[in-house]
C-alpha positions in Angstrom: 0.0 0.0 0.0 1.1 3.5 -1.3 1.8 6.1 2.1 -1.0 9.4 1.7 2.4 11.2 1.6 3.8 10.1 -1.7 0.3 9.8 -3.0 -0.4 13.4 -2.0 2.8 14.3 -3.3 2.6 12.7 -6.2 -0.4 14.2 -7.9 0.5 17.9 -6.6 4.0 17.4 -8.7 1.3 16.3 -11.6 -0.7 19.1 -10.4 2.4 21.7 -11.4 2.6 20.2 -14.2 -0.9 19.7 -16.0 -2.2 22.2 -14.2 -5.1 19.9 -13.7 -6.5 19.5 -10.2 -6.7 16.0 -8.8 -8.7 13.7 -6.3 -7.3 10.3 -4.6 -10.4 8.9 -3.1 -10.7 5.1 -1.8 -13.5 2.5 -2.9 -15.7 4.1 -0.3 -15.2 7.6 -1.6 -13.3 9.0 1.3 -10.3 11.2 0.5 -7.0 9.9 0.5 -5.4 12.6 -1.3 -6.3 15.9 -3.0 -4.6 18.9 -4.5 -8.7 20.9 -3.9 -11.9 20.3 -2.0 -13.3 17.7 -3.6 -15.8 16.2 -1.3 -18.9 16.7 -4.0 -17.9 14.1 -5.6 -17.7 11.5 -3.1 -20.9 10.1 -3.8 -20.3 10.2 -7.6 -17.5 8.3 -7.0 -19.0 5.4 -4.6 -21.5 5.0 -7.6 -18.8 4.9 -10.2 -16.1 2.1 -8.3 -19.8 -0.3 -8.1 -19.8 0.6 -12.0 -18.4 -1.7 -14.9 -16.8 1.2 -16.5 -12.8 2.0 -15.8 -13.3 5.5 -17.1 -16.3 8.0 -16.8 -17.1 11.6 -17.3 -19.7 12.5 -14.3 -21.0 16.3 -14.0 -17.9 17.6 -15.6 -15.1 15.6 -13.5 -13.5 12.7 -14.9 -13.6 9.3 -12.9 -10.8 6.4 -13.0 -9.9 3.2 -11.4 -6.7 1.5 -10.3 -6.3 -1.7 -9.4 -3.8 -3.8 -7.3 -3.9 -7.1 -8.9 -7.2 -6.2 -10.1 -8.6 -5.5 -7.2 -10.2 -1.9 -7.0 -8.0 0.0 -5.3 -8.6 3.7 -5.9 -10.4 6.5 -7.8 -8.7 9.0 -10.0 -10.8 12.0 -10.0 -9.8 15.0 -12.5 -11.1 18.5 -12.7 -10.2 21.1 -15.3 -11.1 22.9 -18.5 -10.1 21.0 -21.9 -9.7 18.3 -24.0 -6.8 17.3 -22.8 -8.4 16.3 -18.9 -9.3 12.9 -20.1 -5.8 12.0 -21.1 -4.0 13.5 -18.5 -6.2 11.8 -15.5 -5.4 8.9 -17.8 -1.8 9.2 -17.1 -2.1 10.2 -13.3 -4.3 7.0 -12.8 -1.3 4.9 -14.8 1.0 6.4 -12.5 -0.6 5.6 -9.6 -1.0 1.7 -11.3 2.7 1.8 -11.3 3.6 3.2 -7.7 1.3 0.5 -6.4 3.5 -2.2 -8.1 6.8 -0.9 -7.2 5.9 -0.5 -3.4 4.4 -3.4 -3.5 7.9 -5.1 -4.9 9.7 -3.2 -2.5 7.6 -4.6 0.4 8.3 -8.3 -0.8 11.8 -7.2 -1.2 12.0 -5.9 2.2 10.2 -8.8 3.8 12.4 -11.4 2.2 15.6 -9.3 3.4 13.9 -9.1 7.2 13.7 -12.9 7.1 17.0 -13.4 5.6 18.8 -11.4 8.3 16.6 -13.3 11.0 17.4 -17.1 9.4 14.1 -17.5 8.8 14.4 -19.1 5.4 15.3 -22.5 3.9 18.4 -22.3 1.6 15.6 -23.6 -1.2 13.7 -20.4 -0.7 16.2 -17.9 -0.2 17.5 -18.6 -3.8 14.1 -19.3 -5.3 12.7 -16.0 -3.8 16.0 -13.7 -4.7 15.8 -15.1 -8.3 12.2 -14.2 -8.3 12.7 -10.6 -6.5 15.8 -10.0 -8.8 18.1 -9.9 -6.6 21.9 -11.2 -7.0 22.9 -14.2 -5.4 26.6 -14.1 -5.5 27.7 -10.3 -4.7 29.6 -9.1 -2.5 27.9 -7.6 0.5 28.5 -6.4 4.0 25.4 -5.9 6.3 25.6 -2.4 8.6 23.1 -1.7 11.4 22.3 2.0 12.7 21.3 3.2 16.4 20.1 6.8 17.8 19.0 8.0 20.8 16.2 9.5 18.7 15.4 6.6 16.3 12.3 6.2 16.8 10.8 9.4 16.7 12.9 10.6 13.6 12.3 9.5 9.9 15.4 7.6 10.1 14.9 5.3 7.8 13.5 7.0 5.4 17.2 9.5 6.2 19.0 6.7 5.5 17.1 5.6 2.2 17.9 9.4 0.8 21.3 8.8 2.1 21.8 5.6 -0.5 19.7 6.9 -2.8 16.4 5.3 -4.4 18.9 3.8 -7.8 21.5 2.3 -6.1 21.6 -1.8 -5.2 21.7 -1.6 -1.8 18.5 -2.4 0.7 17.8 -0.4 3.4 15.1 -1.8 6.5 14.3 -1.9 9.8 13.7 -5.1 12.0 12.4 -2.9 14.1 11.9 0.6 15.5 15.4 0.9 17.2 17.5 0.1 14.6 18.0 1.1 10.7 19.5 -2.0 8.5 21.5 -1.3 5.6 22.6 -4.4 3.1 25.1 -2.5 1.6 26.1 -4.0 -2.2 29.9 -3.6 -2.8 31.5 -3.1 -6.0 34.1 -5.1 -7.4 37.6 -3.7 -5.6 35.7 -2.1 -2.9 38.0 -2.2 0.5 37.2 -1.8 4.2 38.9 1.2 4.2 35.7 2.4 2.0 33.0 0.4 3.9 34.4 2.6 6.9 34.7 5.9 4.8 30.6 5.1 3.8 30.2 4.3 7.4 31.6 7.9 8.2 29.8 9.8 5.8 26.1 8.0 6.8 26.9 9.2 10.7 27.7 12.7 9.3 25.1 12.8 7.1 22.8 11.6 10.0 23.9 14.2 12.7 23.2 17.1 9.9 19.7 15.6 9.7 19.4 15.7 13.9 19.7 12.3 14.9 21.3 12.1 17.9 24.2 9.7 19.9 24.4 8.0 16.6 26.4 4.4 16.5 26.9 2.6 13.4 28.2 -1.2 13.2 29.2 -3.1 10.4 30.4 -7.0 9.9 32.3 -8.6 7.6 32.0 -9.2 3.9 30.1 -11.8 2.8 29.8 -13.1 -1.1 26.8 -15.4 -0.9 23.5 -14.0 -0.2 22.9 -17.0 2.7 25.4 -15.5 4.4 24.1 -12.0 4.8 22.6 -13.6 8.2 26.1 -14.2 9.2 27.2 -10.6 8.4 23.9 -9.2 10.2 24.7 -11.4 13.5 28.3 -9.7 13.4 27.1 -6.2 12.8 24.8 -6.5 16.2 27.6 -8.2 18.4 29.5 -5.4 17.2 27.0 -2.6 18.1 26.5 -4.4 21.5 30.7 -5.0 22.2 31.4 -1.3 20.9 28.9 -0.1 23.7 30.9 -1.4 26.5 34.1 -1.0 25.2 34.6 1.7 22.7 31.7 4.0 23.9 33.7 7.1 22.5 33.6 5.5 19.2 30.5 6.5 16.9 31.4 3.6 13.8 32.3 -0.4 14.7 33.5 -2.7 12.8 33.1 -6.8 13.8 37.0 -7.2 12.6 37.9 -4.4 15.3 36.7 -6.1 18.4 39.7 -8.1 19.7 39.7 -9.5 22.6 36.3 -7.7 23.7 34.3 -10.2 21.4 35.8 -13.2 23.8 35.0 -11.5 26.7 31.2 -10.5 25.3 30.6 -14.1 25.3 31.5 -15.1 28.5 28.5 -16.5 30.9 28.3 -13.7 34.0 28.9 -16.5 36.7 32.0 -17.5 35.0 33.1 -13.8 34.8 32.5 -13.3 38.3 34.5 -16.3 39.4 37.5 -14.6 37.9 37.1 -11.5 39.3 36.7 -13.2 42.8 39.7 -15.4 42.6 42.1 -12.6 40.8 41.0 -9.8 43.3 39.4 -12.2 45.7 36.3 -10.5 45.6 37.0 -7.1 45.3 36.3 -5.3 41.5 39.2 -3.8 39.8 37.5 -0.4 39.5 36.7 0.7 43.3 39.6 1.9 43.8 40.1 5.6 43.9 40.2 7.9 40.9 44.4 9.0 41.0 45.1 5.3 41.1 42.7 4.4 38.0 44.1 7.3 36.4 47.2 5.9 36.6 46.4 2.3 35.9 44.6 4.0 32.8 47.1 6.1 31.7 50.1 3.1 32.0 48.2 1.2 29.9 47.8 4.2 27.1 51.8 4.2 27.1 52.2 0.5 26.9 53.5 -0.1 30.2 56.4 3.2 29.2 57.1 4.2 33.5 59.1 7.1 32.1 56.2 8.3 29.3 53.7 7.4 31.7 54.9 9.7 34.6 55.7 12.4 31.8 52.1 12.7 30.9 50.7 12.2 34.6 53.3 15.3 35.5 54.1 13.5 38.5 57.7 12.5 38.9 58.9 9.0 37.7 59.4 7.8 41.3 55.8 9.0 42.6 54.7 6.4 39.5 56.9 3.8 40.9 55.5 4.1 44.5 51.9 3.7 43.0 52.1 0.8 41.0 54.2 -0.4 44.0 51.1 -0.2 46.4 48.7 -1.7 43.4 51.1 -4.3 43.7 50.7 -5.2 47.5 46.8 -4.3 47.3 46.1 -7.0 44.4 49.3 -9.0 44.3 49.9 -7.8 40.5 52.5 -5.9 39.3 51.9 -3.7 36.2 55.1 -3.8 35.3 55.3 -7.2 34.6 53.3 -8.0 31.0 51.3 -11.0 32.1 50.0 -9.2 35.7 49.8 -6.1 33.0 47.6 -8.2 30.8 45.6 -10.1 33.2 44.5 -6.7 35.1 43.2 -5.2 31.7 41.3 -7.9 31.1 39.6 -7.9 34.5 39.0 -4.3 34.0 37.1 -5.2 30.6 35.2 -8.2 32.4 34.1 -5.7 35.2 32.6 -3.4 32.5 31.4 -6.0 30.5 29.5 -7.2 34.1 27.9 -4.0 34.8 27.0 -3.0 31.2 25.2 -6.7 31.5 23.2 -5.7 34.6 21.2 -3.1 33.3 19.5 -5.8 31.3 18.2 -7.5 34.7 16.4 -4.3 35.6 
């Protein structure tokens, strides 16, 4: 089914340019669309969709139908002075014919994608139903997945449908009201370097158009259209992982992750065994803000005592005195690259854990 807007739209552009006044009315004779007050002819018009006739001139306004699959969809009504009224109405009415079919092929396309990215299809009908919906089984695509604070009451989809533009290949949807899906269609030589450069430009593009807190995530390539699931799956762990651990960063790829993809899968009691038996009990991130400043900033300089305490402006032996009473508080020495390693990764666990907790709320 055609949106009011674009029919509404539609026949005032035809309006500009016939300069021919039209009426969208439904088989009931209510007003879908109109470019004047046409509500005198409601009547005529119930009368005419109950006739045999796919034309008719009534009191000097001309009447037609369109059909979806030849069932009665709409009336065409045209007023003006000429011989030319017939003809153009005509047109508007083939227009109209032809909107219906395109949105109604977009809506199967955009069903089939939806249950593509969900695996809800059997290899049998994903290729039966692309080769039917003309789409191209064996391209190279990579599936990207948009998040605002404001998605839902913004047009974004519609944003990011302008953004691609109505002629290009890729498919722009929405599972559902948080999120804006992009199967984006790469051309041959395409690198990540310019699936991150699109990425870029659709966030900027976004902000201009008001969206706000804007995260995009992407996953990798895939070159065979039952994969695009795969792809879609990546695209969400990556929104998910880039929350917790790269919250100042606005685009996520799934190849970018590291070792924060591990730890996003680990089950919370196993997570919390760790933490108890490294810090027995106590979490890595209650201690007080100078020292996580420095943990924080020793880890920034790759374990560098003489950068660190450069950057700290603090002198290299106040540095040495704090890591030495990290050391006797947690028995790890930051210094040393596996009680180095093992500390960061608590850190990430601990975030990971609390991030995690707002779900049981």
């Amino acid at each position: 089914m055609i949106s009011n807007q674009i029919l509404q739209s539609t026949i005032e552009g035809l309006k500009g340019i016939a300069r021919v006044e039209f009426c969208v009315m439904d088989v009931d004779g209510k007003e879908v669309a109109s470019t004047t007050d046409m509500t005198e002819c409601s009547k005529a018009a119930v009368e005419f969709a109950q006739s045999p006739a796919d034309s008719q001139e009534i009191q000097g306004f001309q009447y037609f139908k369109v059909f979806d699959e030849q069932q009665l969809e709409y009336i065409v009504v045209a007023a003006g002075s000429g011989e030319d009224v017939y003809t153009i109405g005509k047109l508007v009415a083939f227009q109209i014919q032809n909107l219906l079919v395109a949105y109604k092929e977009r809506f199967d396309k955009d069903n089939f994608v939806k249950n593509l990215l969900l695996d809800n299809l059997l290899l049998v009908d994903i290729y039966s139903r692309a080769k039917k919906l003309h789409i191209q089984t064996d391209a190279p695509r990579v599936i990207m997945i948009t998040e605002a604070e404001n998605c839902k009451d913004s047009n974004a989809l519609e944003l990011v449908r302008t953004f691609f533009g109505s002629n290009s290949k890729d498919f722009v949807t929405a599972v559902d009201e948080n999120y804006v899906i992009v199967v984006k269609d790469l051309s041959e030589g395409e690198a990540a370097k310019d699936i991150d450069k699109v990425a870029r430009n659709l966030v900027a593009f976004l902000n201009k158009e008001g969206l706000k807190k804007i995260r995009l995530a992407y996953g990798t390539v895939v070159h065979e259209i039952k994969e695009a699931s795969r792809s879609y799956k990546e695209a969400k762990m990556a929104l998910d992982v880039g929350k917790i651990f790269f919250d100042e960063r606005d685009v996520i790829a799934y190849s970018e992750l590291g070792i924060g993809r591990l730890i996003y899968q680990l089950p919370i009691p196993l997570c919390k065994l760790f933490i108890k038996e490294i810090f027995d009990g106590k979490s890595p991130d209650e201690f007080d803000e100078e020292t996580l400043t420095t943990i924080f900033k020793f880890f920034e300089n790759s374990l560098n005592v003489s950068e660190t305490s450069r950057q700290l402006f603090i002198h290299r032996n106040t540095l040495v005195y704090r890591l030495d009473k990290l050391q006797k508080s947690t028995g790890l020495d930051l210094r040393v690259f596996e009680d180095a390693i093992t500390f960061k990764i608590a850190l990430m666990v601990v975030k990971y854990m609390k991030y995690m907790e707002t779900f049981e709320y």
